[in-house]
C-alpha positions in Angstrom: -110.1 121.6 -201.6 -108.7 124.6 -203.5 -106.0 126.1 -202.0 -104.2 129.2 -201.8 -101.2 131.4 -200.3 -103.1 134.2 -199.3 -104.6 133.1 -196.2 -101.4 131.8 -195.0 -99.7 135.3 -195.4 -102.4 137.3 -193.4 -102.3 134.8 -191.0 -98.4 135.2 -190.4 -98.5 138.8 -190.5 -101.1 138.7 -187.7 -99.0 136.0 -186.2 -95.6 137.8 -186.2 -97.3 140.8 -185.2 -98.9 138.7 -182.0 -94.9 137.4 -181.3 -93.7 140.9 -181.0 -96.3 142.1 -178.7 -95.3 139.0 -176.6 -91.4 139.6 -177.1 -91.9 142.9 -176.0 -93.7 142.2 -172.8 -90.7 139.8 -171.7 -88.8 142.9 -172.9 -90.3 145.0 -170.3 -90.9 142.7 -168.0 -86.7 141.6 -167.6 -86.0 141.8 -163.8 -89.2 141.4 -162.7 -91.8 138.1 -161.4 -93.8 139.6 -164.9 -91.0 137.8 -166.6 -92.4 134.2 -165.6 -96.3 134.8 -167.7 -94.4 137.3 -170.2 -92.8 133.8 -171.0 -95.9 131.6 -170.6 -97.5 133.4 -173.4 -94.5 134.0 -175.6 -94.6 130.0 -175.1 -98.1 129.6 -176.1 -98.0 131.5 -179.8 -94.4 129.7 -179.8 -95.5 125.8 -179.3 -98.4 126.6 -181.8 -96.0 126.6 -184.9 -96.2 122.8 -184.6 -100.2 123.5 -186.1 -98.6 125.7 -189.2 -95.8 122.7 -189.2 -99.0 120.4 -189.3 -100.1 121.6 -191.7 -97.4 122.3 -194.4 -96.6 118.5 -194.0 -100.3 117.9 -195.5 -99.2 120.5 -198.1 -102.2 122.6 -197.6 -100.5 125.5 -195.8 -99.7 127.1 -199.2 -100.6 126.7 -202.7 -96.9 126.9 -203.7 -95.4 123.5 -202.6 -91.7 124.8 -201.7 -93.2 127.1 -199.2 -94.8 124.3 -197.2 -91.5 123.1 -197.1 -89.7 126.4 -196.2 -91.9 126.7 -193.6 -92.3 123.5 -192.3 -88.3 123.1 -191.8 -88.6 127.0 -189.7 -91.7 125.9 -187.4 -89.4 122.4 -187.1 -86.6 124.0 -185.8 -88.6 126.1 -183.9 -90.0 123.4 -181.3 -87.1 120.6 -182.0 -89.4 118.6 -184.7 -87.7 117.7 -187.1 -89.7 118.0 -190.0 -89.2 115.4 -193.1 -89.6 112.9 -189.7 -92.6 113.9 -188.8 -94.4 114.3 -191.9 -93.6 110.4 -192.4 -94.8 109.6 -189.0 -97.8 111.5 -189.1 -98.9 109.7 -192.6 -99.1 106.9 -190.2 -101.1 108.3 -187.8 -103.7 109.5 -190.5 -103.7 105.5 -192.0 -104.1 104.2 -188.6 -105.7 106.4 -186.5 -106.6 104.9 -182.9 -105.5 101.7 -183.8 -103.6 100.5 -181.0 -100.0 99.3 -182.1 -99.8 100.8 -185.8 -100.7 104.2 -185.0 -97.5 106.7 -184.6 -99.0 109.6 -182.3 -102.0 107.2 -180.4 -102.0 108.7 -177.2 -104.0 106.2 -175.0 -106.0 107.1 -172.1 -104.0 107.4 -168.5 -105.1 104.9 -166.5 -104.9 107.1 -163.5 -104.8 111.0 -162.5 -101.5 111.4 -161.9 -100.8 109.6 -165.4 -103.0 112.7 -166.7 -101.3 115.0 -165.3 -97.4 113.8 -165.5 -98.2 113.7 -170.0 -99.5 117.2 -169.5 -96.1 117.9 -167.7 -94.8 117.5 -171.1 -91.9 115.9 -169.2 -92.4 112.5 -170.8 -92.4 114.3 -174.2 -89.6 116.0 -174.3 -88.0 112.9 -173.4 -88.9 111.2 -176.2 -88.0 114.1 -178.4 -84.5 114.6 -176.8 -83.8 110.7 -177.2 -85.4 110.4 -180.7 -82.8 113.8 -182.0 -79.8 111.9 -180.3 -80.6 108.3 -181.7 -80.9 110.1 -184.9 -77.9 112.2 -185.3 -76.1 108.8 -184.2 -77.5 107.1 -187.6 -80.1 104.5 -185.8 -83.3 104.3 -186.5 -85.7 102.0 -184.1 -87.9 98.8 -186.1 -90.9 101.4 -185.6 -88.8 104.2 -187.5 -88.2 101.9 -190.0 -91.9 101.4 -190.4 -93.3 104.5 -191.7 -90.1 105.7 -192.9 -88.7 105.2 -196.6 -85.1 103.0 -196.9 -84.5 105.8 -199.5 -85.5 108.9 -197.0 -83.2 107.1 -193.9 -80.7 109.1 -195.1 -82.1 112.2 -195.3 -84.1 111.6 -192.0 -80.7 110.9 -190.1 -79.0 114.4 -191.6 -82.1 116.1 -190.9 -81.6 115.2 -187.2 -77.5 116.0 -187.1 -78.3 119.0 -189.3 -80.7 120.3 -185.8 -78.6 118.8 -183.1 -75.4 120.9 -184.6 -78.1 124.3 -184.7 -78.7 123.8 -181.0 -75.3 122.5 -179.7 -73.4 125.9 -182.1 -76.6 128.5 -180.8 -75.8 127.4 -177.5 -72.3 127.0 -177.4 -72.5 130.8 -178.4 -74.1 132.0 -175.6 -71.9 130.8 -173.0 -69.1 132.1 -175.1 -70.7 135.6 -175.1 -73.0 135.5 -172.5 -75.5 136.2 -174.4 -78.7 134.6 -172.9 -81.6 136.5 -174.6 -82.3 132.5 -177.2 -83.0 131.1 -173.6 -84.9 133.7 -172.5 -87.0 134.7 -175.6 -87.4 131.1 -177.5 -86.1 127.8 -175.2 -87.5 128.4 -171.8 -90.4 129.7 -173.1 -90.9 126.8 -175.2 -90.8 125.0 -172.2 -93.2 126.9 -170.2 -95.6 126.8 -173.1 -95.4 123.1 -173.9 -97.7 121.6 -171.4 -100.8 123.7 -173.1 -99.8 122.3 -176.4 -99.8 118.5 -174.8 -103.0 119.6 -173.3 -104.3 120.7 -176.3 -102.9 117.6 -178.2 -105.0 114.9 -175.9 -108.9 116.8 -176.6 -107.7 115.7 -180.7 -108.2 111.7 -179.9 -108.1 110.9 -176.1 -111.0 109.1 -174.9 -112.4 108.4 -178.3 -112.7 105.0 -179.5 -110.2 102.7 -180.7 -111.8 101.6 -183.7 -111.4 102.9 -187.3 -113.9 105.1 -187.7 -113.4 108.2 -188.4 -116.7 109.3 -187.1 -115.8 108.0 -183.7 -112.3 108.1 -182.8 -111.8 111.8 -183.4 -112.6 114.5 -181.4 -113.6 118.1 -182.8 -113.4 121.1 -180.3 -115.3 124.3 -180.4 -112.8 126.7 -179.2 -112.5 130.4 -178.8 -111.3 132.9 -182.1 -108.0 133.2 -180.6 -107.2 129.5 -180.2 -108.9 128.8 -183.4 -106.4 131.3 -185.0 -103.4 129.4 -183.2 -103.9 126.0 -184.0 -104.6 126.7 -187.8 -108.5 125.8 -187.1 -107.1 122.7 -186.5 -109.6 122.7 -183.7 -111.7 121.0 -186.4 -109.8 118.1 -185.9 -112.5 115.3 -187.5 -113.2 117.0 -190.3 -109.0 117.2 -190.7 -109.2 113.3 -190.6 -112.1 113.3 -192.7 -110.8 115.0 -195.3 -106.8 115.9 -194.9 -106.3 117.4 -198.2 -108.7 119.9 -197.3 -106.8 123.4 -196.7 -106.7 124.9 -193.1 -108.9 128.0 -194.2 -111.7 125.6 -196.0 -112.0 123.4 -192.4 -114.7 125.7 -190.9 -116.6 125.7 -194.2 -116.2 121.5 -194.0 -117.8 121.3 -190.7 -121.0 123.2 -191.8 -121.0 120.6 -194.7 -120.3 117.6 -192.2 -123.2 118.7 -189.1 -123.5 115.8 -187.4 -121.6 113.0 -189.1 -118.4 113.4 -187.2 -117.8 113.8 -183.4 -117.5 117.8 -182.2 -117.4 118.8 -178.2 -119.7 121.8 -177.7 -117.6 122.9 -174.4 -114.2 123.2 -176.3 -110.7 122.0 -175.3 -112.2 122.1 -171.2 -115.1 119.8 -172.0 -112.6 117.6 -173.7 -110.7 117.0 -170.7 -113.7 117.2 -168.8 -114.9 113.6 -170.4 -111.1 112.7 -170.6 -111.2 112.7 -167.1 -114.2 111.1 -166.1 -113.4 108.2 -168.6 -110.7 107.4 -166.3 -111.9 108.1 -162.6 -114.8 105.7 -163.7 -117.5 109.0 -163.4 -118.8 108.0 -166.9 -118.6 105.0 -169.3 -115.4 104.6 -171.7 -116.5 106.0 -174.9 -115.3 103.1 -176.9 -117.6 100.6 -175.1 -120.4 101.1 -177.7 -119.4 103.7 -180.2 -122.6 103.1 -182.6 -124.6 103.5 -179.2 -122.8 107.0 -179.2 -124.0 107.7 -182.6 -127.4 107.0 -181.8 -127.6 109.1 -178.7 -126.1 112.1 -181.2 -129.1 111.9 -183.2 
């Protein structure tokens, strides 16, 4: 559970290295059909700040509190998450985990394909986020706002959201001034592009585990390639995260020796995840939750 700065900084400076290499093969590729994957992977380092976000709401980014802050308000603004809202929301989601109408983020298994595919789309996503930043910057807050957020943080919740919506609506209002398009090309439409892995990504975390408490059943850990673990912030260790949340990112692969078998970890990674997602729900295998200490048995 000790934490420290360090690995946070050589991880960004890898990371901003990695976003020029992919800024400067959109550069190259202006004009051109290259332009469309240049994007793409731009978008994929791009929608992973929400697992650097993730984790400097937990506080275990950095040692040094202020940081987490600093750079959980820059990854925020980054993919329109605004971030003293979702560090609220996401406490819920830790408390409640897979519990059907108290936890924030559940994300419940589709009942059909084409409900797998249209989340993936990320269109019903951004919805939510688009109507969420304008409800906000307008001062209301839904009953399940009011939940998990503070009366004393509405406030600052409700200026955090104005104080993003003006960012956009200014940044944007400036490029059709100047024509000046190189924000849309190099940040927004990439984001875009990119979002659908990151909802892809997001489902292998809890989708098709159990709905029950247990935080050796209803979270999903992924064994992923180097280069995805060093995107999401090893956050591919997902149970272990629930296990243990004050555990910093850097510690997590150290934590899942300790665990072994205890918690829930797919072999196959983020495809064998969606591999069981979708059988779940075309019927090809039994819902996981059905029996989830019969599960535990057949792990041993």
């Amino acid at each position: 559970m000790q934490r420290s700065d360090k690995p946070a900084f050589i991880r960004l400076a890898i990371w901003c290295l990695v976003l020029v290499i992919t800024s400067t093969l959109i550069w190259l590729s202006l004009g051109s059909w290259w332009l469309l994957p240049a994007m793409f992977l731009q978008g994929v380092v791009l929608v992973h700040h929400f697992s650097l976000q993730h984790e400097c709401c937990h506080y275990t980014a950095f040692k040094t509190r202020w940081l987490n802050d600093l750079a959980g308000n820059i990854c925020g603004l980054i993919i329109m998450l605004p971030n003293r809202f979702f560090r609220y929301e996401h406490c819920d989601h830790h408390t409640y985990t897979q519990i059907k109408g108290q936890d924030t983020e559940l994300i419940e298994l589709p009942p059909t394909l084409a409900g797998y595919f249209y989340y993936i789309s990320s269109v019903p996503y951004w919805q939510s986020k688009f109507s969420e930043l304008w409800r906000h910057s307008l001062g209301r807050l839904t009953a399940d706002d009011k939940r998990f957020v503070p009366r004393e943080e509405r406030r600052t919740v409700i200026m955090e959201a104005r104080l993003m919506a003006l960012f956009y609506l200014s940044l944007l209002a400036l490029c059709v001034a100047f024509q000046f398009w190189y924000p849309l090309v190099f940040w927004f439409l990439p984001v875009v592009f990119g979002e659908p892995m990151m909802r892809a990504i997001r489902m292998t975390e809890h989708v098709g585990r159990p709905l029950v408490s247990d935080m050796r059943f209803n979270t999903r850990s992924n064994n992923v390639s180097l280069p995805f673990q060093f995107l999401c912030w090893n956050m591919n260790f997902h149970a272990e995260h629930h296990y243990a949340s004050s555990v910093p990112f850097h510690a997590l692969p150290a934590l899942n020796k300790k665990l072994g078998n205890y918690i829930y970890t797919e072999p196959r990674g983020y495809i064998g995840a969606h591999i069981d997602i979708v059988s779940q729900l075309t019927g090809r295998t039994v819902r996981v939750d059905a029996n989830p200490v019969a599960e535990r048995q057949d792990q041993h």
